[in-house]
C-alpha positions in Angstrom: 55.7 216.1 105.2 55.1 213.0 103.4 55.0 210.4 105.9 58.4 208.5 104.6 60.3 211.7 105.7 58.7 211.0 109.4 61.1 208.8 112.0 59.8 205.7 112.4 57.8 205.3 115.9 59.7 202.1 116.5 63.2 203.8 116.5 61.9 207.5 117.7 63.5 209.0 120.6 60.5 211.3 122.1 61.9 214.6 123.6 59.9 217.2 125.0 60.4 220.4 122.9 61.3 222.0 126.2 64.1 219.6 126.4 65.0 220.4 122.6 64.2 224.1 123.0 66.6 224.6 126.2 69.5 222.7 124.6 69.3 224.9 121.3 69.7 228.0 123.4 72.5 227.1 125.1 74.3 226.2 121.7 73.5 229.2 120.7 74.7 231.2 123.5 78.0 228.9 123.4 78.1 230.4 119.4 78.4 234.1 120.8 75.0 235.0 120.5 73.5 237.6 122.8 70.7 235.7 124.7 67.6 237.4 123.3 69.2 236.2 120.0 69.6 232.9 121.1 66.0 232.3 122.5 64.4 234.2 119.2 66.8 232.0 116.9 65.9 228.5 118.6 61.5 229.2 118.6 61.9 229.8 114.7 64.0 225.9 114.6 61.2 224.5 117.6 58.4 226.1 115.5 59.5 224.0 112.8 59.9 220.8 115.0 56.7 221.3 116.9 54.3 221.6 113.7 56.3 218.6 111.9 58.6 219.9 109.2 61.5 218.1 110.0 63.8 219.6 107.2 63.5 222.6 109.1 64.1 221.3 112.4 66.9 221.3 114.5 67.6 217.8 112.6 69.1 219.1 110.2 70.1 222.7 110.0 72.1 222.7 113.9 75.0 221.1 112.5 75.0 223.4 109.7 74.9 226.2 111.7 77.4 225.6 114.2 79.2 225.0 111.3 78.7 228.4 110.2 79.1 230.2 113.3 83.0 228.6 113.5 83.4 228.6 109.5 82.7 232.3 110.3 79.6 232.0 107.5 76.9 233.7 110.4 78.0 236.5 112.3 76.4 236.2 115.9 76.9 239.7 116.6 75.8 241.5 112.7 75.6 245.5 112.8 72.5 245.1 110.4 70.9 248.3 109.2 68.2 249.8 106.9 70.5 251.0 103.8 67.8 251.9 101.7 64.2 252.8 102.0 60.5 254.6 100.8 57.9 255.0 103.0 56.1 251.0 102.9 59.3 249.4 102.1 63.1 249.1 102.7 66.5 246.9 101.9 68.4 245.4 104.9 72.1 244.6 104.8 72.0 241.7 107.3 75.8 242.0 108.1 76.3 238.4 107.9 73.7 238.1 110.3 71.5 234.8 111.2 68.5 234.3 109.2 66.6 233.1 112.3 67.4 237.0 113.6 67.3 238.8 111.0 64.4 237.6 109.6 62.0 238.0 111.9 63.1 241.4 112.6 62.6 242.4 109.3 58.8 240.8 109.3 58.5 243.1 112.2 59.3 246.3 110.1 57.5 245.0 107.1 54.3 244.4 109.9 55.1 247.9 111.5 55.1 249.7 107.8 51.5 247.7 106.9 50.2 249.1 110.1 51.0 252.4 108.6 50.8 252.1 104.7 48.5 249.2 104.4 51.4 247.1 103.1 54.9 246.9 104.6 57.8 245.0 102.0 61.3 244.5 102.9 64.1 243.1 101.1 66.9 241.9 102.8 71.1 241.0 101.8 73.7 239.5 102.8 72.4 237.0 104.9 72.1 233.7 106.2 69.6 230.7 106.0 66.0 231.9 107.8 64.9 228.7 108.7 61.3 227.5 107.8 59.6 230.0 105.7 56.3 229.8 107.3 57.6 230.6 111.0 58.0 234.2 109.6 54.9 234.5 107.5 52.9 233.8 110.4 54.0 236.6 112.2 51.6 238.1 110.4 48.4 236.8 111.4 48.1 237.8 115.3 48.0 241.3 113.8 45.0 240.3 111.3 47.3 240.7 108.4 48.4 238.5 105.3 52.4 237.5 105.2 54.2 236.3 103.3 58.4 235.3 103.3 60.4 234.1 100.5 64.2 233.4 100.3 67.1 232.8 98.3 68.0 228.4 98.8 71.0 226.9 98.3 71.8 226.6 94.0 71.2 223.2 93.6 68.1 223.1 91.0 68.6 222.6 87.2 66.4 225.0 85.0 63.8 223.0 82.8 65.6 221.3 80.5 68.6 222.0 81.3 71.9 220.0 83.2 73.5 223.0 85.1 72.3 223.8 88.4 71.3 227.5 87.9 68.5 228.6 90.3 67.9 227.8 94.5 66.0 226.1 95.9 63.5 229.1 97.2 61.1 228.5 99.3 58.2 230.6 99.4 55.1 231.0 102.3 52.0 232.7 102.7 49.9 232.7 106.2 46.4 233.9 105.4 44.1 234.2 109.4 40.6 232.3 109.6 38.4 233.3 112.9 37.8 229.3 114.2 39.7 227.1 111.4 43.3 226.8 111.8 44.9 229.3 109.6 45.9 228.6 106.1 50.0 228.7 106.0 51.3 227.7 102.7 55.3 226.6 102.9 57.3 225.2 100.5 60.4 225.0 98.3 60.3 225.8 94.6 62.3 222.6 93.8 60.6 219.5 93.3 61.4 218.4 96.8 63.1 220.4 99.5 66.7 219.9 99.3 67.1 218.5 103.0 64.2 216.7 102.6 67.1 214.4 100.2 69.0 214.8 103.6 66.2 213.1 105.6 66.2 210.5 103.0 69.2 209.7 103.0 68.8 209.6 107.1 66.5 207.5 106.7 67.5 205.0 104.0 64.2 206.0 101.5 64.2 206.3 97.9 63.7 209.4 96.1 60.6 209.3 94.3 60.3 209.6 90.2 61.0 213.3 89.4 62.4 214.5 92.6 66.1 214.4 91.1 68.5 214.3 88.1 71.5 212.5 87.5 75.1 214.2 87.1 74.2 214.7 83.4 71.3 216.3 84.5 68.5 213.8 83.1 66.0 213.3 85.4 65.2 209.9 87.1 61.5 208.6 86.5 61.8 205.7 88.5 62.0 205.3 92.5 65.9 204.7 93.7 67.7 205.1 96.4 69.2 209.1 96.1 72.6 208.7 93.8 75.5 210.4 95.1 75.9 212.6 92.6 72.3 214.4 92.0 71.3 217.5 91.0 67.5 218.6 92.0 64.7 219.1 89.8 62.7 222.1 89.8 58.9 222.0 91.3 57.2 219.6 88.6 59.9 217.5 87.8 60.0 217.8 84.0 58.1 219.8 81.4 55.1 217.7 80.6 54.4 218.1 84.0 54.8 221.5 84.5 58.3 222.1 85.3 58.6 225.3 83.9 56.1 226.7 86.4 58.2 225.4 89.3 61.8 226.9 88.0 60.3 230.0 87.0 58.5 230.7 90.2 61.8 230.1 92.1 63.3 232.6 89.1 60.5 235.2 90.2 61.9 234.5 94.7 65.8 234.8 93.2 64.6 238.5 91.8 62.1 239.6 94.7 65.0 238.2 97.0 68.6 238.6 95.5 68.6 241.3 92.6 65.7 243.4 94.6 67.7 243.8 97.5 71.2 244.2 95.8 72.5 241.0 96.2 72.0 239.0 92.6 70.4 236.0 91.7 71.9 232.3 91.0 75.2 231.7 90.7 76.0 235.3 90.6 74.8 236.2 94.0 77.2 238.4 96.4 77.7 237.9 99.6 74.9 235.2 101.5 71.3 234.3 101.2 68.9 237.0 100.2 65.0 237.5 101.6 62.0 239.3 101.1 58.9 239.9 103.1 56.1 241.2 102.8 52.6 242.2 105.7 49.2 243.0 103.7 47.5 244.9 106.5 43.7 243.4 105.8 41.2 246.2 107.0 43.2 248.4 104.7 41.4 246.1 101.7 38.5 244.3 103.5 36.8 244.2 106.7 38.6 241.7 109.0 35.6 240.0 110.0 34.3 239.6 106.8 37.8 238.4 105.5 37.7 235.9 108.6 34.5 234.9 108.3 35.3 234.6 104.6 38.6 232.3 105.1 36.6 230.0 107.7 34.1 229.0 105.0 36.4 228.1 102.6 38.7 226.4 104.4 35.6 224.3 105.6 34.7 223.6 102.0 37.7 222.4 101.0 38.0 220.4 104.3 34.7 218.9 104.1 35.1 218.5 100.1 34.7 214.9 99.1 37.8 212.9 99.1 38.8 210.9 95.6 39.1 207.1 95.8 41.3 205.6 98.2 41.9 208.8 100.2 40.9 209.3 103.6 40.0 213.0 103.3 40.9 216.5 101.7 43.5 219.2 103.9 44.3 222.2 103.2 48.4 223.8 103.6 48.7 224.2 107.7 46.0 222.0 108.8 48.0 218.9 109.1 50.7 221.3 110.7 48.3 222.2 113.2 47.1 218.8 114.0 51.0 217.6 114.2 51.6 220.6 116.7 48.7 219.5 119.3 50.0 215.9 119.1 53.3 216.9 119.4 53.1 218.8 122.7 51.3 216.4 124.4 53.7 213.3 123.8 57.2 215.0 122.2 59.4 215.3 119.3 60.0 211.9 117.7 63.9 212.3 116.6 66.2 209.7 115.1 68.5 208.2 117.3 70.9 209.6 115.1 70.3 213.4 115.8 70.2 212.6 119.2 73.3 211.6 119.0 74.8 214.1 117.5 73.4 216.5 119.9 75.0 214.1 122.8 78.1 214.8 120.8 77.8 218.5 120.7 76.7 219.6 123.7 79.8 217.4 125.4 82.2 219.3 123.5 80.9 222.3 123.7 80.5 221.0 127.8 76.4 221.7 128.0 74.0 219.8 130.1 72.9 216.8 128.4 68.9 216.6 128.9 68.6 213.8 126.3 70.1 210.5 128.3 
């Protein structure tokens, strides 16, 4: 997270995540799901608090889902079943089902199948949001294999040069285990900035950076502003002499692997809800694990210990800031907006839950 998407310490309300965590549950269990639903749904939301991706968080997707619990958008109780499979790999028909369900249950098949096969894939439809991408390729690793999740966004990117918003905003991860480094866990949107990351601005009063958007006539904005009410995002590079086209057609390559793979389209001609796609590389089946392990730690050293260019403090690697947010986080709480606290005061009084915020 770039550090203008953090809440500022002076206005940060600290919860523990047990606090947060508890809370979640019981909004969940007020939504009709059964409990071990609940529990599962909020640690993929607390994952994403705890390890600093705030656009994942219960900040901002809660509201959205109680929305779609009582919009009827997410069924709490989804009759989801294999509909189609061979051997390593299979299509889900989520049944309306919640992403932060469904998901994981379908990294555990594609993990179960690796175990088997040496890879495990599976493809799932008519769905719901899954939450931060990374929660469910890390499933992965405590079984010493690769993963890797990638799913259909909301369609609110404009193809490279062009003014109609055509493709989502797809986030992709990859979790990759080390043996004493923290594990490489690459997460992030195929737009040029995660679409409720312009939420949090907007939260938050910060502008957009150059790139990030376009206008309503879909040319994009090159200078910093606050984020115009009428937008339309920008696919990962911001414009073509940048490398735009890279961005839009690697969230082109998750709306195939995702939508039309598993039945359910692409774009704005996808049926029924969001669409994922997951996929377990079981690693002794390719590599020995120690060797891959040892392997992973020395690189991720190298490019830890690389030198830094001028002005910066040092070079990371994806999941190692994660990793140092998560230690930090757990000793001394969740820094939410007042805000979202707030809102959860507001919720859980009307939905008559114990409020463990005041």
């Amino acid at each position: 997270m770039l550090e203008q998407f953090h809440v500022p310490e002076d206005i940060a309300i600290r919860v523990p995540q047990e606090n947060m965590r508890s809370t979640v549950e019981d909004i969940f269990r007020k939504m009709q799901m059964p409990e071990e639903d609940a529990v599962q749904a909020a640690d993929v939301l607390m994952y994403a608090d705890i390890r600093g991706v705030e656009s994942h968080g219960v900040s901002n997707m809660m509201r959205a889902y109680v929305a779609g619990f009582q919009q009827g958008r997410i069924n709490p109780n989804p009759d989801w079943k294999i509909v189609r499979q061979a051997a390593a790999v299979c299509t889900i028909d989520s049944d309306k089902g919640h992403g932060l369900v469904i998901g994981p249950a379908a990294m555990n098949i594609a993990i179960e199948r690796a175990e088997k096969y040496g890879i495990g894939s599976v493809s799932v439809t008519n769905g719901a949001h899954f939450g931060a991408a990374g929660y469910h390729a890390i499933m992965a690793l405590e079984h010493d294999m690769i993963g890797i999740a990638m799913t259909t966004g909301g369609v609110s990117v404009l193809p490279t040069q062009g003014s109609e918003r055509m493709v989502g905003l797809n986030p992709i991860a990859i979790a990759a285990p080390g043996r004493n480094e923290p594990p490489f866990i690459f997460d992030a949107s195929m737009s040029s900035v995660a679409g409720n990351k312009i939420v949090l601005a907007k939260r938050l009063g910060v502008d957009a950076l150059p790139a990030w958007v376009a206008g309503a006539d879909g040319a994009p904005i090159m200078d910093a502003q606050p984020v115009p009410d009428d937008f339309k995002i920008l696919p990962l590079g911001g414009t073509r002499e940048i490398g735009s086209h890279k961005g839009y057609s690697l969230a082109v390559m998750i709306e195939i692997l995702s939508g039309v793979l598993s039945g359910g389209a692409a774009g704005p001609l996808r049926r029924g809800g969001a669409s994922h796609h997951f996929i377990a590389y079981k690693i002794d089946a390719f590599v020995d694990v120690d060797l891959f392990k040892d392997d992973m730690d020395a690189y991720m050293a190298a490019l830890r210990e690389s030198a830094p260019a001028p002005g910066e403090d040092r070079v990371v690697y994806a999941g190692l800031p994660e990793h140092e947010e998560e230690i930090e986080r757990l000793e001394h709480g969740i820094p939410y907006h007042p805000e979202v606290i707030e809102w959860f005061q507001s919720i859980t009084a009307e939905l008559e839950l114990p409020d463990r915020f005041s």
